[in-house]
RODO-2510 file (C-alpha; in nm, 4 decimals, decimal comma):
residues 465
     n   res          X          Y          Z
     1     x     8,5523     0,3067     7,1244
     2     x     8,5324     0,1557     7,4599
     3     x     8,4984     0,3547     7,7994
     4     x     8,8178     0,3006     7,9353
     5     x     8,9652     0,3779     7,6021
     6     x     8,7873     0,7231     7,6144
     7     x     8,9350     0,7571     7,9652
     8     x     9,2931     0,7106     7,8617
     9     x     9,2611     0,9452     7,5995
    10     x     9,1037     1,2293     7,7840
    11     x     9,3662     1,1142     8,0512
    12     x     9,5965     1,1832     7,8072
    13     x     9,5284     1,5240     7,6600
    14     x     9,4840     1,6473     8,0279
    15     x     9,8338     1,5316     8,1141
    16     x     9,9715     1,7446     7,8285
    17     x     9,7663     2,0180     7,8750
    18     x     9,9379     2,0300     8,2503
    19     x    10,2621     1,9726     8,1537
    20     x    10,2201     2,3166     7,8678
    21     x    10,0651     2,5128     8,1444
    22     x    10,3438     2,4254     8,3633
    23     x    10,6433     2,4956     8,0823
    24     x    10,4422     2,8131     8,0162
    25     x    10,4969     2,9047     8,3998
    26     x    10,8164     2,8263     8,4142
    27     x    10,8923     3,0245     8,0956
    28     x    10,7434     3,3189     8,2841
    29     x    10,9449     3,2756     8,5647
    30     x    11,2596     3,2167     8,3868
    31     x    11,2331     3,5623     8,1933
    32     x    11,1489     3,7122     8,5480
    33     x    11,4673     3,5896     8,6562
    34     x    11,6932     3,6384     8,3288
    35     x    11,8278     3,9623     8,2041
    36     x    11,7128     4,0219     7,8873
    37     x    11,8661     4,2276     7,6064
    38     x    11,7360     4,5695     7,5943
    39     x    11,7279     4,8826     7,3513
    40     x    11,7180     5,2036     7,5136
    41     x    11,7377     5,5460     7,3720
    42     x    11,7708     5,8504     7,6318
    43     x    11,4494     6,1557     7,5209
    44     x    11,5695     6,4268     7,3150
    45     x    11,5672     6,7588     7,4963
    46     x    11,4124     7,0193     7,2950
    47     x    11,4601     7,3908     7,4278
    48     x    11,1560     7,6082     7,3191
    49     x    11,1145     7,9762     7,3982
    50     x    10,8541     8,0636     7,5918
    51     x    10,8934     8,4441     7,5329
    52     x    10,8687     8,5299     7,2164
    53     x    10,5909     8,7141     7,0698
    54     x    10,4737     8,7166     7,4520
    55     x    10,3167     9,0311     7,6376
    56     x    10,3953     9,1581     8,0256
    57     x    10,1048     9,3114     8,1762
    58     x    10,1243     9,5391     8,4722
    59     x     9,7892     9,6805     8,6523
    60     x     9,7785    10,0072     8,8650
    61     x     9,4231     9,9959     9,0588
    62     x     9,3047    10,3831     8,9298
    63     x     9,1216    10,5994     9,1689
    64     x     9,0720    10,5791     9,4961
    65     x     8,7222    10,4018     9,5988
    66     x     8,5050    10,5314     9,8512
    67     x     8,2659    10,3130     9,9923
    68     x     7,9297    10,4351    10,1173
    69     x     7,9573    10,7668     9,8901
    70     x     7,6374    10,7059     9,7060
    71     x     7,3301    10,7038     9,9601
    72     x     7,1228    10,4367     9,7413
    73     x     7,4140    10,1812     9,7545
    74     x     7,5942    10,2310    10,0660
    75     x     7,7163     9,8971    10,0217
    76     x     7,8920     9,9971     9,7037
    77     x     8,2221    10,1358     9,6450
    78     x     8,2524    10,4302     9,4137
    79     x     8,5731    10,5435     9,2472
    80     x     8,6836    10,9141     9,3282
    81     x     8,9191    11,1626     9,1444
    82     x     9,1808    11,0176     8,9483
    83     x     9,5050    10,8932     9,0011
    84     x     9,7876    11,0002     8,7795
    85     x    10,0017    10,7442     8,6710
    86     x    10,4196    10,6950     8,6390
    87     x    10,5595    10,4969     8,3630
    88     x    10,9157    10,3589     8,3731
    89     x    11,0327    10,1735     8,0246
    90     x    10,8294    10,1194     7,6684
    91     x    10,5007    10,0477     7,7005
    92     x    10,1427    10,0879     7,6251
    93     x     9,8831    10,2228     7,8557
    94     x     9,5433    10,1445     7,8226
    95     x     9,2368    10,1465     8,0107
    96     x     9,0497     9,8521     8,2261
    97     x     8,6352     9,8688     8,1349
    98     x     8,4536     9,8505     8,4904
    99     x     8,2650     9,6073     8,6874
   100     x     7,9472     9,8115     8,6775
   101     x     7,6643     9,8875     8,5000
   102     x     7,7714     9,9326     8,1174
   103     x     8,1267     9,8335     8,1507
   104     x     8,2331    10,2285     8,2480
   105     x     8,5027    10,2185     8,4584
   106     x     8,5071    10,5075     8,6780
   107     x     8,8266    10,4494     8,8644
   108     x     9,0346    10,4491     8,5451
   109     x     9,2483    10,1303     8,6379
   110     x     9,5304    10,0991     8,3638
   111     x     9,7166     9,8251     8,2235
   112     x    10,0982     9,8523     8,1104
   113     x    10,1725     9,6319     7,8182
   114     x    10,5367     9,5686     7,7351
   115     x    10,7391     9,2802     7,6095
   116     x    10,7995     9,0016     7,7920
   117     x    11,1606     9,0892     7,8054
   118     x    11,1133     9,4378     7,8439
   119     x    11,2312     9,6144     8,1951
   120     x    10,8814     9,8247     8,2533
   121     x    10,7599     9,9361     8,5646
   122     x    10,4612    10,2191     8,6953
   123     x    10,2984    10,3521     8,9792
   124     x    10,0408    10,5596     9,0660
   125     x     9,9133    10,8453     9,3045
   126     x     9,6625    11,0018     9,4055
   127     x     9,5706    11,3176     9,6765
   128     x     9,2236    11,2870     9,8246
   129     x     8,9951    11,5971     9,9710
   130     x     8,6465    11,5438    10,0215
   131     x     8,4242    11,5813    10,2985
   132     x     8,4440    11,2245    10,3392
   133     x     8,8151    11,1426    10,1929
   134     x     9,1676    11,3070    10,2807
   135     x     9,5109    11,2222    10,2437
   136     x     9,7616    11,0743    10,0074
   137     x     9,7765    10,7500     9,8246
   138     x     9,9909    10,5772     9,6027
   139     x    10,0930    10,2131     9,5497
   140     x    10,3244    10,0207     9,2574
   141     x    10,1355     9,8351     9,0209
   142     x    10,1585     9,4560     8,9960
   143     x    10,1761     9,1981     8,7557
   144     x     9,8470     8,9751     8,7584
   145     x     9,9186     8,6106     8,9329
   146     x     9,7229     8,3475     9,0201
   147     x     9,7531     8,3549     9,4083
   148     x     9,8307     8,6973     9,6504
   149     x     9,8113     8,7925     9,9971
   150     x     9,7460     9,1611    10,1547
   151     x     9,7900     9,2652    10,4472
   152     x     9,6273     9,5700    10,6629
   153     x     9,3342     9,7957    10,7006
   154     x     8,9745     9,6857    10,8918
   155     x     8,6198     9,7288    10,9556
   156     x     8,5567     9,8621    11,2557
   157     x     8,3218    10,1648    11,2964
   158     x     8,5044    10,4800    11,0523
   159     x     8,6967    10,2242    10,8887
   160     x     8,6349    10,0538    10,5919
   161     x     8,8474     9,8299    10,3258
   162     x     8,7608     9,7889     9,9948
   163     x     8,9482     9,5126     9,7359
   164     x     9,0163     9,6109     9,3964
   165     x     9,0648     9,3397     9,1713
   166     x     9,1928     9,3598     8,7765
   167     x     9,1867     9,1490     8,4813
   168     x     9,4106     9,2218     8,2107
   169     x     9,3710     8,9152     8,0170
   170     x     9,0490     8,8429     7,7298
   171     x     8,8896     8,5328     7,9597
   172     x     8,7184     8,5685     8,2598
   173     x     8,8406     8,5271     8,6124
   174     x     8,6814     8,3570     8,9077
   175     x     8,8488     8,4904     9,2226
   176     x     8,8243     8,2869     9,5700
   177     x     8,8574     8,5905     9,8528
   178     x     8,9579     8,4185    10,1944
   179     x     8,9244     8,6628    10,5008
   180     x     9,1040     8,6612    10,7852
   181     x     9,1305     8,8683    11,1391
   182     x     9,2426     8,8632    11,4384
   183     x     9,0485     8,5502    11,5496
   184     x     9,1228     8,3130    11,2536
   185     x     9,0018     8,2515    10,8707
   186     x     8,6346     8,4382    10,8332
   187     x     8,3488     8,1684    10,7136
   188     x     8,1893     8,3844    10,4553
   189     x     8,0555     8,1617    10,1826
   190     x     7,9321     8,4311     9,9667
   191     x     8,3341     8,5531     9,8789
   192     x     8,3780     8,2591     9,6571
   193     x     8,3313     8,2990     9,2903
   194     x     8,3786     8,6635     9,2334
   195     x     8,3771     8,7381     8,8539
   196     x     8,6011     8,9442     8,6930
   197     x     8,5202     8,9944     8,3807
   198     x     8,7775     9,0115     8,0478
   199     x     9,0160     9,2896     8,0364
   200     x     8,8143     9,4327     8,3808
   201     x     8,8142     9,5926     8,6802
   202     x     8,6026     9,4889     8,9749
   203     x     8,5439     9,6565     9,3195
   204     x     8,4485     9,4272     9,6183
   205     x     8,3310     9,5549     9,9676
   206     x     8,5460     9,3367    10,2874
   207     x     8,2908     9,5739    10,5257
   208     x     8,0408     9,3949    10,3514
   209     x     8,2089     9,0177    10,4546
   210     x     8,3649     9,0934    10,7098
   211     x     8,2015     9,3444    10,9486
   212     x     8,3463     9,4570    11,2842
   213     x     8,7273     9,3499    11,2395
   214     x     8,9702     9,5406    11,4028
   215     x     9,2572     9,4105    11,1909
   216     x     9,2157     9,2163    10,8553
   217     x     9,4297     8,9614    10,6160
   218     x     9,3261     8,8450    10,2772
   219     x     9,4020     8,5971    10,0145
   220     x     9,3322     8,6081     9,6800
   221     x     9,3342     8,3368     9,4581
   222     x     9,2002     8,2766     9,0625
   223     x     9,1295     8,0000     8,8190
   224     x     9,0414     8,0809     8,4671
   225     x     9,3173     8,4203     8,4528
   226     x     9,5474     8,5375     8,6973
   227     x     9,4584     8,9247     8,8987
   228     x     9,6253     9,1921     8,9930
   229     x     9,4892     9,2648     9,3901
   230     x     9,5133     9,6052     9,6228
   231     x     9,3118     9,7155     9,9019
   232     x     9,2357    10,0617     9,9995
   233     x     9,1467    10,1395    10,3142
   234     x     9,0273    10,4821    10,4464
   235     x     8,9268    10,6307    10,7980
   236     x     8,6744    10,8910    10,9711
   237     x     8,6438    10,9969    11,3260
   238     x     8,2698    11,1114    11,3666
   239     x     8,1976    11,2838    11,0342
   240     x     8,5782    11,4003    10,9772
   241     x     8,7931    11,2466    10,7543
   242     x     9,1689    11,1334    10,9372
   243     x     9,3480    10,9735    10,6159
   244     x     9,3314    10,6816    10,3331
   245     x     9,5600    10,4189    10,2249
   246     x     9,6787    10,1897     9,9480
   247     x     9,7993     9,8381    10,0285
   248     x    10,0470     9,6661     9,8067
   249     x     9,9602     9,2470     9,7526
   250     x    10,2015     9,0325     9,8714
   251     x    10,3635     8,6905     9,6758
   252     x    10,5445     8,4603     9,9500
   253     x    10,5480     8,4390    10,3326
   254     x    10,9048     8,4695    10,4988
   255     x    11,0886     8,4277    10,8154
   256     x    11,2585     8,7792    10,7195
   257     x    11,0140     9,0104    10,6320
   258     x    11,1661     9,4313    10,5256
   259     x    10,9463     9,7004    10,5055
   260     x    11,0741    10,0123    10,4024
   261     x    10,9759    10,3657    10,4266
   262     x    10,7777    10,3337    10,8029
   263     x    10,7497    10,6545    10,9696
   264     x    10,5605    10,8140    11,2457
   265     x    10,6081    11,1757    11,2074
   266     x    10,4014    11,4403    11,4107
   267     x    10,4592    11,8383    11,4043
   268     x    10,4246    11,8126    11,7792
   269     x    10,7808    11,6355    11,7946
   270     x    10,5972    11,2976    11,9109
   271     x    10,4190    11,4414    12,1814
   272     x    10,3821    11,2102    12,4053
   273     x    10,0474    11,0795    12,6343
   274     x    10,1065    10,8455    13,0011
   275     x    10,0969    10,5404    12,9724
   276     x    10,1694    10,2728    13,2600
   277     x    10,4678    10,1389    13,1005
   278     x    10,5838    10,5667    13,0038
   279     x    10,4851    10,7886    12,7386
   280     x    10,4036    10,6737    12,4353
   281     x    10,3224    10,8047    12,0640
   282     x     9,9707    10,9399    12,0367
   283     x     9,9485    10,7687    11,6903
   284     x    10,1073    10,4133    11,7381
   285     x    10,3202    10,2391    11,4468
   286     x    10,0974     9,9167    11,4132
   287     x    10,2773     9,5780    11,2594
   288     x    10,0149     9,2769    11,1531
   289     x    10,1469     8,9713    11,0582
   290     x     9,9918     8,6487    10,9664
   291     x    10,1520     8,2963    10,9451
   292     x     9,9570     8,1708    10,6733
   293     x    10,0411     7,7384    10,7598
   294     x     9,9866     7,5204    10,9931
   295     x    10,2585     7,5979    11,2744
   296     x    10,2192     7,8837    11,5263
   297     x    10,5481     8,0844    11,6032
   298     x    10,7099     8,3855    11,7773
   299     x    10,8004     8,7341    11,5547
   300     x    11,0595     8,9599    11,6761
   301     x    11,0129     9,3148    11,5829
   302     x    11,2751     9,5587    11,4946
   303     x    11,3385     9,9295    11,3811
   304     x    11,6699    10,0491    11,1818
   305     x    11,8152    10,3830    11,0770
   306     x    12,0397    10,4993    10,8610
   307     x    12,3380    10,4809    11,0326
   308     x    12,2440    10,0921    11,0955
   309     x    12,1217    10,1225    11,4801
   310     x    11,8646     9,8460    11,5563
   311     x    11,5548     9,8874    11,8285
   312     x    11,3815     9,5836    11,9448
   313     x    11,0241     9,7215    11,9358
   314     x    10,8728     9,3983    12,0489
   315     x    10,6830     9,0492    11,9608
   316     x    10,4373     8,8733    11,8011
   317     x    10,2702     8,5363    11,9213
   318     x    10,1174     8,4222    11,6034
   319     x     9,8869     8,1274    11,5367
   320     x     9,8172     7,9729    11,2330
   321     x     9,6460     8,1897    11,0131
   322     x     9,5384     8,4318    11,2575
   323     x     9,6424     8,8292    11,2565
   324     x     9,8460     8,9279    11,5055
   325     x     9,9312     9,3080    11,5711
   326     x    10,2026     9,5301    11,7815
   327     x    10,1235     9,8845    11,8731
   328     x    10,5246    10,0421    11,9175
   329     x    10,4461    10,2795    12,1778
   330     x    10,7549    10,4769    12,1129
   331     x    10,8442    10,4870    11,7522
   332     x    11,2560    10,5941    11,7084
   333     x    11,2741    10,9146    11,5208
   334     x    11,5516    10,8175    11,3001
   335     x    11,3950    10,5079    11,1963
   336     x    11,3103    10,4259    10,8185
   337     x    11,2405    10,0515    10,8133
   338     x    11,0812     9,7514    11,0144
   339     x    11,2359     9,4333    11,0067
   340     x    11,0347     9,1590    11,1153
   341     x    11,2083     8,8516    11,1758
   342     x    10,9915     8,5091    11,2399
   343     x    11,0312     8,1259    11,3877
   344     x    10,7378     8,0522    11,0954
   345     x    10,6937     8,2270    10,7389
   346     x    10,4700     8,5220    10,7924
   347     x    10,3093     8,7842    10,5678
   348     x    10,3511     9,1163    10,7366
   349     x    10,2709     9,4615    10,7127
   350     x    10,3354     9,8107    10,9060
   351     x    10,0900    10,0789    10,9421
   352     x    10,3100    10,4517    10,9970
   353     x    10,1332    10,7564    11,0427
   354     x    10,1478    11,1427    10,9927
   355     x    10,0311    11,4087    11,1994
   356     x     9,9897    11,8106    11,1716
   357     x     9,7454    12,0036    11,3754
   358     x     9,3958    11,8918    11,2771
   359     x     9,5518    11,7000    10,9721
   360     x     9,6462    11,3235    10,9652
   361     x     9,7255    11,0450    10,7141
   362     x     9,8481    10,6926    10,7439
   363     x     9,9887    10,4042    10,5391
   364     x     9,9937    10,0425    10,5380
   365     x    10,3526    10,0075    10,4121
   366     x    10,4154     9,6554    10,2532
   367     x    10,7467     9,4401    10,2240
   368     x    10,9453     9,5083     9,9542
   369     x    11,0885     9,1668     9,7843
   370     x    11,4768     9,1283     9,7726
   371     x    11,6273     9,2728     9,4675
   372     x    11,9460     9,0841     9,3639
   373     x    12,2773     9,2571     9,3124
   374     x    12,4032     9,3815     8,9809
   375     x    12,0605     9,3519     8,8406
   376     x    11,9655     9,7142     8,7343
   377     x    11,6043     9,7494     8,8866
   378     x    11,3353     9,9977     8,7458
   379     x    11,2270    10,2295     9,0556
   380     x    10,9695    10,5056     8,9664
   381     x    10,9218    10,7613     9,2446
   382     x    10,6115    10,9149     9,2309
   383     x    10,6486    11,3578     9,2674
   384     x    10,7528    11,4127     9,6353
   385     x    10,8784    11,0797     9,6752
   386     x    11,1699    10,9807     9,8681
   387     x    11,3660    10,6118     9,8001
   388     x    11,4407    10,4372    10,1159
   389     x    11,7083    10,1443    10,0724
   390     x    11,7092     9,8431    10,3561
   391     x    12,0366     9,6634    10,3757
   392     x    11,9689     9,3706    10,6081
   393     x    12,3119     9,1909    10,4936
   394     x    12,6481     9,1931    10,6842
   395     x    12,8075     9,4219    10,4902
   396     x    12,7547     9,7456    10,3226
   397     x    12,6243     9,8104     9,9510
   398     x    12,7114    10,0179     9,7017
   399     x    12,3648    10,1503     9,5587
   400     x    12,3616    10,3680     9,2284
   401     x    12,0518    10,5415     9,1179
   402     x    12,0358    10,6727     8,7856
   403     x    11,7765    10,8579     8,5908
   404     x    11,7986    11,2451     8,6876
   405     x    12,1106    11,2874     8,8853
   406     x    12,2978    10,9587     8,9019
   407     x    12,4471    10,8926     9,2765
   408     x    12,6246    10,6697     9,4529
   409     x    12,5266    10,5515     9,8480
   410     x    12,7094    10,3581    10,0886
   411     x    12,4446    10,1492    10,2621
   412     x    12,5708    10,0366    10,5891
   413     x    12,5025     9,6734    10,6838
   414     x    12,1371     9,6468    10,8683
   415     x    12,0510    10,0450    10,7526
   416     x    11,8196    10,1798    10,5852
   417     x    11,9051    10,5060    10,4326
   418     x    11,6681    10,7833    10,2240
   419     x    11,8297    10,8654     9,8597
   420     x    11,6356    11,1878     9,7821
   421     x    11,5106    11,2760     9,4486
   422     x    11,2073    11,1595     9,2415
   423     x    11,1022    11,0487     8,8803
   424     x    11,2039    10,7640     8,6444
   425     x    11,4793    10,5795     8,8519
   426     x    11,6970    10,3002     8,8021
   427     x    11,9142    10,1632     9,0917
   428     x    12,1788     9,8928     9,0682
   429     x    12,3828     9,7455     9,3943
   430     x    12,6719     9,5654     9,4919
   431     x    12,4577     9,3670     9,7686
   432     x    12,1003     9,2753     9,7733
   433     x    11,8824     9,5273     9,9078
   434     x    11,5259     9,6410     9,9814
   435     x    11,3813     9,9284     9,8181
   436     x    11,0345    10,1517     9,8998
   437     x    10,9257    10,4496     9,8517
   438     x    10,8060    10,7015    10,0747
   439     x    10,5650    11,0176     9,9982
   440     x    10,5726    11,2073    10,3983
   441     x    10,4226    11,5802    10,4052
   442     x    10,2614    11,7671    10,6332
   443     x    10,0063    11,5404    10,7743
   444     x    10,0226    11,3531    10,4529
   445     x    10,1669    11,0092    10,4084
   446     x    10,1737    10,7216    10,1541
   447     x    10,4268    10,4632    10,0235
   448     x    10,4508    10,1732     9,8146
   449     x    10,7261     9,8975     9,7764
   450     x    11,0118     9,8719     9,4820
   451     x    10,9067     9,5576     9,2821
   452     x    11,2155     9,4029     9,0874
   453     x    11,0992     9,2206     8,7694
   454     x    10,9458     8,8966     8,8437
   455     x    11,1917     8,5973     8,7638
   456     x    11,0828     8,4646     8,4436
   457     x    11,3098     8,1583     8,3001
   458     x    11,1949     8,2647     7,8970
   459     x    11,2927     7,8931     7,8289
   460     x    11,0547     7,5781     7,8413
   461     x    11,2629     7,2118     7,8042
   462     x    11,0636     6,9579     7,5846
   463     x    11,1271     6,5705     7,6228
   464     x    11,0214     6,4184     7,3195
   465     x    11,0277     6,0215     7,2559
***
């Protein structure tokens, strides 16, 4: 075969070759441009239950903890006493092992089992005298979750703050503890990766991280299992202990924030001390509040009664996660609440106080969440207990508490009104409405909010192909 014949035939394949490669593009761009015909088949929803044969856990802290107790670990926080326990619905009660040496558990922290259905509910209280410790305490115990904020207590010289953290599942927990006062988020590397051990309780020291704070925030967060958080917070002047407190965690920031049950009582009739601006309470009603994003904000601060009067008591100029505080110089008698009502979502928090002679107690009272209407709500006052009801609507509720002597109160809109009585409570309204519960003696105080039962769908939707 000659040369040029070579050439024509190469010439020749390469012309075809161009003209398939070109159909082929064409092709492409054709069925880019065409509507094809298509088969399509929408998934198949598959409802599954997510509840059944499932377990509710509820954790109550146990015993008060006392830090510094034991000379050779000053730095450690030592249960004291016990704390008796309230138990509203079926359930079982069991024990948490301890964080310390051996797994013994000194503070007693129980867990409430129930079904997942099941309306159960429990709190727990506790009366402290010591040389070092005095006062009541009591708080509502908490389902475990994965994320929580508290609010209240300090470190300052006499006061200390301790976090209690429980585990009521079988795997371990590693808990990320984020500090805050009233300068901004603490850089403490040494509060990551706390662990809580299966079906445990463990005690952590904030003195410890976060020395010298006048006013303190934390937030709690796990991977691994979800915690149930509380802080307890106790003071001394000199060598003499003034009072102890339980603080309730909190779930969600808000731009409405009700806490029930505030007080400032004093046997003295509020005797009053000069001030520049007039007399003033001798022990101030404190409200912290921390905007936990990005955007700084104004808080207004109010106080209602029962018979639905509202008191400015002042502001807050918050920035972004920094604690802000409000001394009331002149609580209102007649006052059972705080409303605190923000520009940003805010986590919040009210310290009241009680006063007789040489005796005094205070409490970090916490928000109480919104329970709906018609939904019958578990309540369990601890003995001495009084339930205070917050109606921050427009117009009054109807609020039934059964268990003991069932009655019936009218809760003016924006009031707040005590229902006396204590024990195994239910109450049911016709409006939504904030519950707490207040424990106020002679120079004793404590209080803890109502917690409805957490929201839990019971149904998981499955898209199968």
């Amino acid at each position: 075969m000659s040369k040029s014949e070579k050439f024509v035939r190469g010439g020749a394949r390469a012309l075809t070759g161009l003209a398939i490669t070109g159909a082929a593009a064409v092709g492409v761009l054709l069925l880019g441009t065409v509507t094809l015909p298509t088969v399509e088949r929408a998934p198949h929803a598959v409802s599954v239950s997510t509840t059944q044969a499932g377990e509710r856990n509820i954790v109550c802290a146990g015993a008060f903890a006392e830090l510094g107790s034991d000379p050779s670990r000053p730095d450690v926080a030592v249960p004291v006493g016990e704390a008796g326990v309230l138990v509203s619905g079926d359930g079982e009660l069991r024990t948490l092992a301890g964080g310390g040496e051996g797994g013994a558990n000194a503070s007693g922290a129980r867990v409430l089992t129930g079904e997942a259905e099941a309306s159960i509910a429990a709190v727990q209280s506790q009366k402290l005298s010591s040389p070092s410790l005095s006062g009541t305490v009591a708080s509502t115990c908490v389902e475990p979750v994965n994320e929580q904020w508290l609010v209240g207590g300090g470190s300052t010289l006499g006061l200390s703050t301790t976090l209690s953290l429980g585990n009521a599942s079988e795997v371990p927990a590693t808990v990320q503890i984020t500090v805050f006062d009233e300068a901004g988020e603490i850089d403490a590397v040494q509060t990551s990766g706390v662990i809580v051990a299966p079906n445990a309780e463990q005690i952590v020291s904030l003195n410890g991280y976060a020395p010298n704070r006048e006013r303190l925030a934390v937030r709690v967060t796990s991977t691994g299992a979800p915690v149930a958080a509380s802080l307890g917070v106790a003071r001394v002047d000199g060598i003499v202990p003034v009072g102890a407190s339980v603080v309730t965690r909190q779930l969600q920031p808000a731009t409405t924030q009700v806490i029930p049950g505030v007080t400032n009582e004093d046997a003295h009739d509020h005797e009053a001390i000069p001030t520049d601006t007039g007399p003033a309470d001798r022990f101030p009603v404190l409200v912290n509040a921390i905007a936990p994003g990005e955007t700084a904000g104004k808080a207004s601060v109010f106080a209602i009664d029962a018979k639905g009067t509202r008191t400015a008591l002042g502001e807050l100029e918050l920035e972004p996660r920094v604690v802000g505080s409000l001394a009331v110089e002149a609580w209102p008698h007649d006052a059972t609440a705080v409303v605190v009502e923000s520009e940003v979502p805010v986590f919040a928090a009210a310290e009241g106080a009680a006063n007789s002679g040489e005796t005094h107690d205070f409490q970090w009272f916490a928000p109480a969440p919104e329970i709906a209407d018609g939904v019958a709500t578990a309540a369990p006052i601890a003995q001495g207990g009084t339930l205070i009801v917050a109606n921050t609507g427009a117009e009054a509720a109807e609020v039934t508490v059964e268990g003991g002597t069932a009655q019936t109160v009218s809760v003016p809109a924006g009031a707040a009104v005590a229902i006396p009585g204590d024990g195994k409570r239910t109450i049911t309204s016709t409006k939504p409405v904030h519950a707490g519960v207040r424990m106020l003696g002679s120079g004793s105080l404590a209080g803890y909010p109502v917690m409805p039962r957490a929201e839990h769908t019971g149904e998981l939707t499955v898209y199968t192909r």
